[in-house]
C-alpha positions in Angstrom: 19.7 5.0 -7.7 16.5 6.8 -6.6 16.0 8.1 -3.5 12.3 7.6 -1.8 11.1 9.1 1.1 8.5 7.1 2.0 7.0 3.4 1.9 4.6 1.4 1.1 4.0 -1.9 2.8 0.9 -4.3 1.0 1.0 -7.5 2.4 1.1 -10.2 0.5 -0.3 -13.0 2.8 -3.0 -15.8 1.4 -5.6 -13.8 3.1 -5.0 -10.6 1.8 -4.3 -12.5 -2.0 -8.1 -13.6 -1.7 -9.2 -10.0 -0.7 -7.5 -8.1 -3.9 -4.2 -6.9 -2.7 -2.5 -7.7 -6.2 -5.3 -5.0 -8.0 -4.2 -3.0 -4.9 -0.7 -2.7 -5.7 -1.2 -2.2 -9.1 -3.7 0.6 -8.1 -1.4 2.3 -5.9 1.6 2.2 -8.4 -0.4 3.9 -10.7 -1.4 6.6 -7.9 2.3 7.2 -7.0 3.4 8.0 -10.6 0.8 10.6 -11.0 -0.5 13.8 -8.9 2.7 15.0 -8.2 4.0 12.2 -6.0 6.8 10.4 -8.4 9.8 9.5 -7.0 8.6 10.5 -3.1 7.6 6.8 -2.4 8.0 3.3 -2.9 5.5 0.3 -2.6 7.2 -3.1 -1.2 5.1 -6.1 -1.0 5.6 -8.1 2.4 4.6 -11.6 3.5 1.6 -11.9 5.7 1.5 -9.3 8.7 -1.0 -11.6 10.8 -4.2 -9.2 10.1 -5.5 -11.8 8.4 -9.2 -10.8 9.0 -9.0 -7.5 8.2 -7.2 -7.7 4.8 -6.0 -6.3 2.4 -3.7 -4.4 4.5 -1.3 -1.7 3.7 1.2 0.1 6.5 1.7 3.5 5.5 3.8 5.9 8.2 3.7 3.7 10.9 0.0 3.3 10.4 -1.7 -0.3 9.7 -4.5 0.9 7.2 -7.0 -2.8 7.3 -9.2 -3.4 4.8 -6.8 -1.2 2.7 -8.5 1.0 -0.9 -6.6 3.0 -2.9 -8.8 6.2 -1.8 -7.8 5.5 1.7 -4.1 5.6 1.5 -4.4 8.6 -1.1 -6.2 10.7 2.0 -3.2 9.4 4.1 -0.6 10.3 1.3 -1.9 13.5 0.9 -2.7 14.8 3.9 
């Protein structure tokens, strides 16, 4: 079994399903198998986290990233 040391939450609430958050995941699985990062992190999709207006939303490290985009969470992931 792999070992990850860091996660990924996208929520998956009705709001955030309007606002893209399925393209989103997609996006950042894609991210997290290239430049380096494979196997360092894991994306789980959650129900809705109640930031409904600010969606899509992603919680990386503790931090709530609203109106979540790929570039964003790649600044956070790398640094």
């Amino acid at each position: 079994m792999a070992t990850y040391r860091k996660f990924i939450f996208v929520c998956n609430g009705g709001d955030c399903k309007d606002e893209g958050c399925k393209k989103l995941t997609k996006d950042l699985k894609s991210l997290i198998q290239t430049d380096g990062h494979k196997g360092k992190y894991k994306i789980i999709r959650t129900k809705c986290m109640d930031f409904c207006k600010s969606a899509p939303v992603v919680v990386y490290n503790n931090e709530v990233c609203k109106k979540a985009d790929v570039e964003a969470i790649r600044k956070k992931i790398t640094g």
